[in-house]
C-alpha positions in Angstrom: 0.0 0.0 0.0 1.6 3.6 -0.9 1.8 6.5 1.7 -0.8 8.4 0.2 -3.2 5.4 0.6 -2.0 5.0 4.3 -2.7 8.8 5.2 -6.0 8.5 3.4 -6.9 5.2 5.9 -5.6 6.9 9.0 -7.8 9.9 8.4 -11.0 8.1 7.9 -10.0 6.4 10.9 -9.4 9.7 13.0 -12.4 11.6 12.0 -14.9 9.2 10.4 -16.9 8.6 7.5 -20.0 11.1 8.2 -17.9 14.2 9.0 -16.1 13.6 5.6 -19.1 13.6 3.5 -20.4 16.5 5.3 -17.2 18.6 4.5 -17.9 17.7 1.3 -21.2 19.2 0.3 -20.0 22.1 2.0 -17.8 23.0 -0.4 -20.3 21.8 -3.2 -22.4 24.6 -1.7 -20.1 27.6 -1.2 -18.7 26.6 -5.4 -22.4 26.6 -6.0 -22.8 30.1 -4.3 -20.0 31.8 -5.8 -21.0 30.5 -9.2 -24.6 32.6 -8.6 -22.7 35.6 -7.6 -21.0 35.6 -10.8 -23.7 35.6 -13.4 -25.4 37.5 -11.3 -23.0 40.5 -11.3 -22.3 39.9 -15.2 -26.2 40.4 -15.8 -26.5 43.8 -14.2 -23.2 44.9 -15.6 -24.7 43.9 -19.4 -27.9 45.6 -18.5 -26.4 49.3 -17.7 -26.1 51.8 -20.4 -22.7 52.1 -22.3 -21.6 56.4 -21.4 -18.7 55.5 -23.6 -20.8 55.6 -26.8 -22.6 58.8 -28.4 -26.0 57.0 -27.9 -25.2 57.7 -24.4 -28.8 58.9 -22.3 -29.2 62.7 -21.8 -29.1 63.2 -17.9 -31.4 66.3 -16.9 -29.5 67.4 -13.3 -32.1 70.3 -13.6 -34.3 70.8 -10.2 -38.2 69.8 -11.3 -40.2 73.4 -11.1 -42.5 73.9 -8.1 -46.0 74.8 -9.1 -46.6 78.2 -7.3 -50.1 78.0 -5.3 -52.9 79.0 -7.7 -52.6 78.6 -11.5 -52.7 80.1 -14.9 -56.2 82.3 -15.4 -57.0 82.1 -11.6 -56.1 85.8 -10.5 -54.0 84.7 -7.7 -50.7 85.2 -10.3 -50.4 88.3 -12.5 -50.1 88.1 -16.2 -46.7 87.7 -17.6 -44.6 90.7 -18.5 -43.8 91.0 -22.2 -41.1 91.8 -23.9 -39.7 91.7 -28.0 -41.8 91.4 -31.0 -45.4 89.5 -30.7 -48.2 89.0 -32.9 -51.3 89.8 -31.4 -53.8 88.8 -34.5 -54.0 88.9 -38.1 -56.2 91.0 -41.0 -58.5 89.6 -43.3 -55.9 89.0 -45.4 -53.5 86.6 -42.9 -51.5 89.9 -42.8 -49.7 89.4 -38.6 -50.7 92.3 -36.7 -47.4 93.3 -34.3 -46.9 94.7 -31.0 -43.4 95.7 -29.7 -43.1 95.7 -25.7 -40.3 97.9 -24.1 -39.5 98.4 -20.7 -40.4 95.3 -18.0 -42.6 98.0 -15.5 -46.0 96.8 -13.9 -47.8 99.2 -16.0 -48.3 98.9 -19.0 -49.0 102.3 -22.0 -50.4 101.0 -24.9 -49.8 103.4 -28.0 -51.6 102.3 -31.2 -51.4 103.7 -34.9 -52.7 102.5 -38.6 -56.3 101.6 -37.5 -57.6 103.9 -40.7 -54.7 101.9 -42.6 -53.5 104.2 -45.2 -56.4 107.1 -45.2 -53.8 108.3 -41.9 -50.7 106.2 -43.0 -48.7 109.0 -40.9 -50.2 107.6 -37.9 -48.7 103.9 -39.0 -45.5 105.8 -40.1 -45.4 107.4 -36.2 -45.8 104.3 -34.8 -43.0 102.7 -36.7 -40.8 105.6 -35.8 -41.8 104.6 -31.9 -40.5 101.5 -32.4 -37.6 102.7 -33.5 -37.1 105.5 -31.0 -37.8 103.1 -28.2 -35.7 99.9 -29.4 -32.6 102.6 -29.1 -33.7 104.6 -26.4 -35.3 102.1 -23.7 -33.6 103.3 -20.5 -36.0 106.4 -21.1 -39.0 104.3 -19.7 -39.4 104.8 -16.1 -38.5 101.6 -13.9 -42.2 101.2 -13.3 -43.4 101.3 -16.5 -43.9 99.3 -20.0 -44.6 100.7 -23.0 -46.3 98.8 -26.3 -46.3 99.9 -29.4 -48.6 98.3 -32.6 -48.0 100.4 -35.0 -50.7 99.4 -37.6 -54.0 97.5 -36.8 -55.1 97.8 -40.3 -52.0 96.4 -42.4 -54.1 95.6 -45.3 -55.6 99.3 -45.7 -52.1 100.4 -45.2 -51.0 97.9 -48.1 -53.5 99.5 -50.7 -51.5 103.0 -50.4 -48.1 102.2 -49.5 -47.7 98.8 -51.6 -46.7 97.2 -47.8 -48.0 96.3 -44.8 -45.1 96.8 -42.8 -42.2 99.5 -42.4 -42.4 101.9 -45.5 -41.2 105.4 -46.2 -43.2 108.7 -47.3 -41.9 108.4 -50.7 -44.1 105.2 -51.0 -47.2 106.6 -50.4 -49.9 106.7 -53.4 -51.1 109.9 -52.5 -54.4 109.7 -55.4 -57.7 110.7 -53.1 -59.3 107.4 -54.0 -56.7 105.1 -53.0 -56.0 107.1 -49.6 -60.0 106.7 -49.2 -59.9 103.1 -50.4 -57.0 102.6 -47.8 -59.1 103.3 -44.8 -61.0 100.2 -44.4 -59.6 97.1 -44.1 -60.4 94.0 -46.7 -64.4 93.3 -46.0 -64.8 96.8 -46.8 -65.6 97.8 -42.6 -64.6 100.6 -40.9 -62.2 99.3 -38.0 -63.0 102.2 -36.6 -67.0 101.6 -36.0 -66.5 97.9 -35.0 -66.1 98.1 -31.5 -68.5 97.7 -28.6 -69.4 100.7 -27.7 -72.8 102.0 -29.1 -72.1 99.9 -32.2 -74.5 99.9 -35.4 -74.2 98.2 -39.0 -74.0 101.7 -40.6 -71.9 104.3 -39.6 -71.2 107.5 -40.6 -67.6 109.2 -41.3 -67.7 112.7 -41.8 -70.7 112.9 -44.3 -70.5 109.5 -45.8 -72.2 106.6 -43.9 -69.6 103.3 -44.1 -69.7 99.7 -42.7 -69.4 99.2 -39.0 -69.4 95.5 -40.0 -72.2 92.5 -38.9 -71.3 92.6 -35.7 -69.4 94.4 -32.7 -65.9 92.8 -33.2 -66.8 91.2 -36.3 -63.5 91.8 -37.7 -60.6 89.9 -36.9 -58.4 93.3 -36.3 -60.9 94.8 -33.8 -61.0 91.3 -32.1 -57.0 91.3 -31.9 -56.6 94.7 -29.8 -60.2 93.7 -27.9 -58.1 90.8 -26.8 -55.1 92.0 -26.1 -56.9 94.8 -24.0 -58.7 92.5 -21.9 -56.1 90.4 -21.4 -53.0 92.5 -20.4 -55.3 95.4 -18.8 -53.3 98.6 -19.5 -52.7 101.0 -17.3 -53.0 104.0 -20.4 -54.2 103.8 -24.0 -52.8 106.3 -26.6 -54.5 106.0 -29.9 -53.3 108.0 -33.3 -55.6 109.3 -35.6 -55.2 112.0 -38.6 -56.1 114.6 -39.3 -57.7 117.6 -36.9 -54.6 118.9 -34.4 -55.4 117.7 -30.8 -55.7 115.5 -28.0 -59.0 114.2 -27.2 -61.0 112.2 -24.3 -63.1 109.2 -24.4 -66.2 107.8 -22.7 -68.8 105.2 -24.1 -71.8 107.7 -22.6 -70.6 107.1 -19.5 -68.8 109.8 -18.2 -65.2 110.5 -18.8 -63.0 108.7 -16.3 -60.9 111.3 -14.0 -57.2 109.7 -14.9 -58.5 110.2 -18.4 -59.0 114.1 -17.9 -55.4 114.2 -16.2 -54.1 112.4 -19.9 -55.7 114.4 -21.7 -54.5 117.4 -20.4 -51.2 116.3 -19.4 -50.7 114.8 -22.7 -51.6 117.9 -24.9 -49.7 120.4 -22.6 -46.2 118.7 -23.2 -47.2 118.2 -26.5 -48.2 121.5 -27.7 -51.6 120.6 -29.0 -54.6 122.2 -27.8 -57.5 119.8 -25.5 -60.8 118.2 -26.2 -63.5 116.8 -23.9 -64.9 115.0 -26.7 -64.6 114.7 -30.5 -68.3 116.4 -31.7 -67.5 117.0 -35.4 -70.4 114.1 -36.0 -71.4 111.0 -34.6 -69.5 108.3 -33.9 -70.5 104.7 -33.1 -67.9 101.5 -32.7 -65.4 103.4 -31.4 -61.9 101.5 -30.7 -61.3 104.3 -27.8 -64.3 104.7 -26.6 -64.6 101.2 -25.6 -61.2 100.7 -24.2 -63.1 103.8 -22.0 -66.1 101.4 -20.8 -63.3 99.0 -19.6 -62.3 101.6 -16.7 -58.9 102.3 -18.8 -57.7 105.3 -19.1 -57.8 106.2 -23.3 -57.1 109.5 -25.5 -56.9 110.1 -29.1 -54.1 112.1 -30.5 -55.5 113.3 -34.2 -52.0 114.5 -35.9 -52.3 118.4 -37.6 -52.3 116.6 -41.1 -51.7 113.6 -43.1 -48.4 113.6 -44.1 -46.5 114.2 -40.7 -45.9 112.2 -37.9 -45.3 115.5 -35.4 -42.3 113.1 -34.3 -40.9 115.5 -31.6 -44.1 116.5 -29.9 -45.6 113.0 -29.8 -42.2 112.2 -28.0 -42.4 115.0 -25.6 -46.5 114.0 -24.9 -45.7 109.8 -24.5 -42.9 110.9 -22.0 -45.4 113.1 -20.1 -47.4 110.2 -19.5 -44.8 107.8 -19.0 -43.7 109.4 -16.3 -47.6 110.5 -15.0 -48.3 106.9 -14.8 -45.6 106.0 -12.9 -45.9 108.6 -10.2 -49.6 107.7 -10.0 -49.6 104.0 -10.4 
């Protein structure tokens, strides 16, 4: 018999049979074991995603947003403050209608030009050189203050005498009687002008002539634009531009005329060199834009420029400052 065998017989001997067999499936359950852990470990390694490739999963480390109590449309948050270029609606013709917010002030002056489209393209031309004026000069809006300009509610009147219904110069301007007359109403043949809600009828009159007020208060899809936009950013001060009479004049819808209105009024045309009307009585009006922004409880005048070729550039400037800086003292 060899060594080896010997050893073998004297351990068998020593510790027995049992405990032999016993150290046996020990190990057979520990290999067992470590096998598990293995594929185990391979399987969750296979299973993550490979950073090394460009496939790689975008990781957003960016906090989640808390929602702040109330909502949207509830009152409890106020309405956003704009700023840039935004289009507010469009003409009958699909034409954008643009409003240009300066200044990031809780209140808001709204100056608006172009509603006769090209019958008082000066007024569009004013409000274009607003735009301008304000896009290099913005640090002249007091820190409480916005200021919006829409140049042209009407830009497909404004097309039919300046060939455009954006930016244009003088020179472009058809300056034939019937195409400046043609140019006032917008493409349903209406009178922007009579299509508001404030003592609205079908027929109204301008000057001697009677014209459309359209089928309905806010039938036309400019008028809706700047009734939405009203109601939905509340100004604090509405400054509309007509042509062509030489002053500054107040609105009510039959109502009375609003006390902050009064103070516009008058503050407006004293910095602005143009003499001051409690109402515009040359004939009747009905569907007026201003008027109605008046039965809102917002403050509104109408600045009717001397003529219809100039924009009165300087004293507009000196008259919007005035009450830029009356609306800030007084908000």
């Amino acid at each position: 018999m060899s060594q080896i065998g010997k050893l073998a017989r004297i351990i068998i001997q020593y510790i027995g049979m049992k405990q032999i067999l016993l150290a046996f499936l020990g190990l057979i359950i520990v290999g067992a074991g470590v096998y598990y852990f293995n594929q185990s470990r391979d399987t969750y390694v296979a299973d993550e995603p490979d950073t090394t490739t460009d496939e790689s999963p975008v990781v957003d480390d960016e906090p989640m947003p808390v929602e702040p109590d109330g909502g949207i449309g509830d009152g409890s948050e106020p309405l956003p403050v704009l700023e840039g270029e935004e289009t507010i609606g469009q003409s009958v013709s699909g034409e954008p209608i643009v409003a240009h917010h300066f200044g990031t002030g809780e209140q808001e002056v709204l100056l608006i030009g172009g509603i006769h489209g090209g019958y008082s393209w000066n007024t569009a031309l004013l409000g274009y050189e607003l735009v301008d004026y304000f896009t290099q000069n913005g640090d002249m809006i007091p820190e409480n203050v916005r200021v919006t300009v829409i140049p042209v509610v009407n830009p497909d009147g404004l097309e039919t005498v300046t060939g455009t219904t954006g930016t244009f110069d003088a020179t472009d301007v058809d300056a034939s009687q019937s195409s400046r007359v043609a140019g006032r109403f917008n493409a349903n043949d209406v009178d922007l002008n009579r299509n508001f809600d404030c003592e609205w009828q079908a027929n109204g009159t301008w000057q001697d002539r009677a014209v459309s007020g359209g089928d309905a208060p806010f039938s036309e899809p400019e008028s809706r634009a700047i009734r939405d936009y009203v109601e939905s950013q509340e100004p604090a001060a509405v400054v509309a531009y007509y042509s062509a009479a030489g002053g500054v004049y107040a609105s009510n819808c039959r109502n009375g005329i609003l006390e902050e209105t009064l103070a516009l009024t008058n503050t407006y045309a004293d910095a602005a060199d143009y003499d001051a009307f409690e109402e515009f009585d040359f004939y009747e009006i009905t569907g007026d834009m201003v008027n109605w922004v008046a039965a809102q409880d917002i403050p509104a005048i109408s600045i009717l420029l001397t003529d219809h070729e100039n924009t009165e550039l300087s004293k507009n400037l000196r008259g919007i400052d005035a009450v830029l800086n009356y609306v800030n003292n007084n908000e």
